[in-house]
C-alpha positions as CSV (number, residue, x, y, z in Angstrom):
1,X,-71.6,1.4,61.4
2,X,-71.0,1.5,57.7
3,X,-72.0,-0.9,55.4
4,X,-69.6,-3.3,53.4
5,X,-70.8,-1.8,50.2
6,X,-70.1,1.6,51.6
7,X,-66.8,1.2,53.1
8,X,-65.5,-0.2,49.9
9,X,-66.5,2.5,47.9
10,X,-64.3,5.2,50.2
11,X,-61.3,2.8,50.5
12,X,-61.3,2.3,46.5
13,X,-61.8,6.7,46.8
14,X,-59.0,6.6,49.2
15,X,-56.8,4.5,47.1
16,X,-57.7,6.5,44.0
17,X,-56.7,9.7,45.8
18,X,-53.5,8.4,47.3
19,X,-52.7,7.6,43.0
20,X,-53.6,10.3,42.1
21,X,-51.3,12.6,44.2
22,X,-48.3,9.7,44.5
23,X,-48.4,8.0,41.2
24,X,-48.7,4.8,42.8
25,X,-52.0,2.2,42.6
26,X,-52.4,0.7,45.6
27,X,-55.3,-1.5,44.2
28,X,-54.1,-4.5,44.1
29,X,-52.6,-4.9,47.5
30,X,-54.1,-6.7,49.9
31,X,-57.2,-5.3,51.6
32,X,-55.7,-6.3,54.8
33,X,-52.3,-4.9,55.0
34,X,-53.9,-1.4,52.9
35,X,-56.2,-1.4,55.8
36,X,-54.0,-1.7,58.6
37,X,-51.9,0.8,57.1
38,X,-54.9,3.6,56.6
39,X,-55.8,2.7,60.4
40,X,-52.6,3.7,61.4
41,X,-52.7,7.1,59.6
42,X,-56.3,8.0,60.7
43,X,-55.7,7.6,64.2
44,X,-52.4,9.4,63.9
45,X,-55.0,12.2,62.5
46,X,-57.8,11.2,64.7
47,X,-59.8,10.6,62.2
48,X,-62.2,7.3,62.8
49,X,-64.5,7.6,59.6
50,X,-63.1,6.3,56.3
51,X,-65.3,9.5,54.5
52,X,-63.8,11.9,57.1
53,X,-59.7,10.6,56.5
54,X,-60.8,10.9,52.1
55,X,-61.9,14.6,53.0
56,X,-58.4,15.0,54.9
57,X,-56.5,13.4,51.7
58,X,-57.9,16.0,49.7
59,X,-57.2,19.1,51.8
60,X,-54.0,18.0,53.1
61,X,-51.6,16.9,50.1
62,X,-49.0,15.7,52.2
63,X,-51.0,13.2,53.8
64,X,-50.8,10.9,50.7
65,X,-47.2,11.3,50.8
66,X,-47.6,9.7,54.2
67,X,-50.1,7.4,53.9
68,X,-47.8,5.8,50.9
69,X,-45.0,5.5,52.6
70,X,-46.4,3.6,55.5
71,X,-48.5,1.5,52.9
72,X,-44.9,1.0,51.5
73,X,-43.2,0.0,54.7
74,X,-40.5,-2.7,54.6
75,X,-40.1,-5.8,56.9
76,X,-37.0,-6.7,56.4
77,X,-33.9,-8.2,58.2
78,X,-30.5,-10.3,57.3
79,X,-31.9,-14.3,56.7
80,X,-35.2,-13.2,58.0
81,X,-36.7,-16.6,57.0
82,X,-34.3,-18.8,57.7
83,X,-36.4,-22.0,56.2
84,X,-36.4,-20.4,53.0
85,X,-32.8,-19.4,53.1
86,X,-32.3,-23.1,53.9
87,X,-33.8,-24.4,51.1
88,X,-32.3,-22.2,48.8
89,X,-28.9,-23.7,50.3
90,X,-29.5,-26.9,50.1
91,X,-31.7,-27.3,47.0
92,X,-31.3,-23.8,44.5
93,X,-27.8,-23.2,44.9
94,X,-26.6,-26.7,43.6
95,X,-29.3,-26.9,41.3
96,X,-28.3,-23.1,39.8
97,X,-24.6,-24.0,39.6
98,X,-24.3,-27.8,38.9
99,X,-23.0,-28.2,35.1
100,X,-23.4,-24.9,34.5
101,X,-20.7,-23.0,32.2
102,X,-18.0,-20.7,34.4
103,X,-18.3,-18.0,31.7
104,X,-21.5,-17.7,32.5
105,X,-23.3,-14.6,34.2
106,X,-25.8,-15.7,37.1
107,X,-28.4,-13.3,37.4
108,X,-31.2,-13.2,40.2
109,X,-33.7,-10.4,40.4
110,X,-35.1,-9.2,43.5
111,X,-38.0,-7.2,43.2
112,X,-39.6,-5.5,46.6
113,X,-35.7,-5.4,48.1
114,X,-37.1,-2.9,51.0
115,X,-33.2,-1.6,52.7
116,X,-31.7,-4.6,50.9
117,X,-31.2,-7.2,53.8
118,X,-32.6,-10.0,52.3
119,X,-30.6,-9.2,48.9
120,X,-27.8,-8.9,50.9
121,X,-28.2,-12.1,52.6
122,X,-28.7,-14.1,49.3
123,X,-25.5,-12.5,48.2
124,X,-23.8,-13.7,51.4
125,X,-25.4,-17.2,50.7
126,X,-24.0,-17.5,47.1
127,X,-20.9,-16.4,47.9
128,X,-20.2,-18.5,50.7
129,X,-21.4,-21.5,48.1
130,X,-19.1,-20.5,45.7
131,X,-16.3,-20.3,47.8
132,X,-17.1,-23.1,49.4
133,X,-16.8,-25.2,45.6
134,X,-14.3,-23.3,44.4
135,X,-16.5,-21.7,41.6
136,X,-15.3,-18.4,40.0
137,X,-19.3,-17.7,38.4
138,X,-20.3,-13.9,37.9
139,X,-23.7,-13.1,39.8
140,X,-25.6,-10.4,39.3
141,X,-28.3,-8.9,41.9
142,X,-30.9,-6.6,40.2
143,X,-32.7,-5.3,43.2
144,X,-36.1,-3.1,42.9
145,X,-38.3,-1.6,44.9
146,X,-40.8,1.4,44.7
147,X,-39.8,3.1,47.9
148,X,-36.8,5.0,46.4
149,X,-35.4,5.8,49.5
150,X,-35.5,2.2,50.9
151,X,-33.2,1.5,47.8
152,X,-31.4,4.4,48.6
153,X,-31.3,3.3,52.2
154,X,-30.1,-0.3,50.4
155,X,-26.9,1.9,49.1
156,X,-28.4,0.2,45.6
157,X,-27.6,2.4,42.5
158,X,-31.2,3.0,40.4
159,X,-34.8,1.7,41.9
160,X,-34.6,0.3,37.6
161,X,-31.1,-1.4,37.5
162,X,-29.8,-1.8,40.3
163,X,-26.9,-4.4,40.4
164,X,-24.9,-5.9,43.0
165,X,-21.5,-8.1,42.0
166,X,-19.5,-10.1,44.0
């Protein structure tokens, strides 16, 4: 059985590996979720040795490519926590758009926007709000995520400036 020590030292290799060949530090995510993740992708290699998937990641390029993506993977749905889409609707919304000037924009930014669901949803929320008061207010939805083809997925424009109106 490795050592903690030990099996630190090849996740933070793994992790350096999969930035070098993706651009993207994984780092800072947590240990957990990066873990889970690299399990996944060493069993689908049958690989059950952290130094044995590192050797893999270096001979097979592609690998990162995977390993990143599932690292990367979104869980996502329409209102998929509905308490905190309640509190937005009863405490944000009138607290964003009490007293506040027609003319001007309201912009929200959304950063890890996955396929957009929950984007989408807040944008269903404001709009039924606005209607709902008769409010004519510009909102703005700047959306980001790394995984460009989750924001392409999200129909979004640029994984930089995205924008939603309604």
């Amino acid at each position: 059985m490795e050592g903690v020590v030990e099996k630190d030292e090849q996740l933070a290799t793994i992790l350096r590996l999969v930035k070098v060949k993706t651009g993207h530090d994984f780092s800072s995510y947590k240990a957990g979720t990066v873990l889970r993740r690299l399990q996944q992708r060493m069993a689908v290699n049958d690989v059950y040795d952290l130094a044995e998937y590192a050797a893999l990641l270096l001979k097979t390029p592609q690998e990162a490519d995977a390993l990143y993506k599932d690292i990367l993977i979104g869980v996502t749905c329409f209102f998929r926590d509905p308490e905190a889409f309640d509190v937005i609707q009863r405490k944000a919304l009138p607290q964003l758009f009490t007293d506040r000037d027609p003319d001007d924009t309201v912009r929200i930014w959304h950063p890890c926007c996955a396929t957009g669901e929950e984007v989408y949803s807040m944008g269903i929320l404001i709009q039924e709000y606005l209607n709902e008061h008769s409010l004519t207010t510009k909102v703005q939805f700047f959306a980001t995520d790394l995984d460009v083809g989750a924001v392409t997925q999200a129909g979004l424009v640029s994984i930089l400036s995205a924008s939603l109106q309604i």
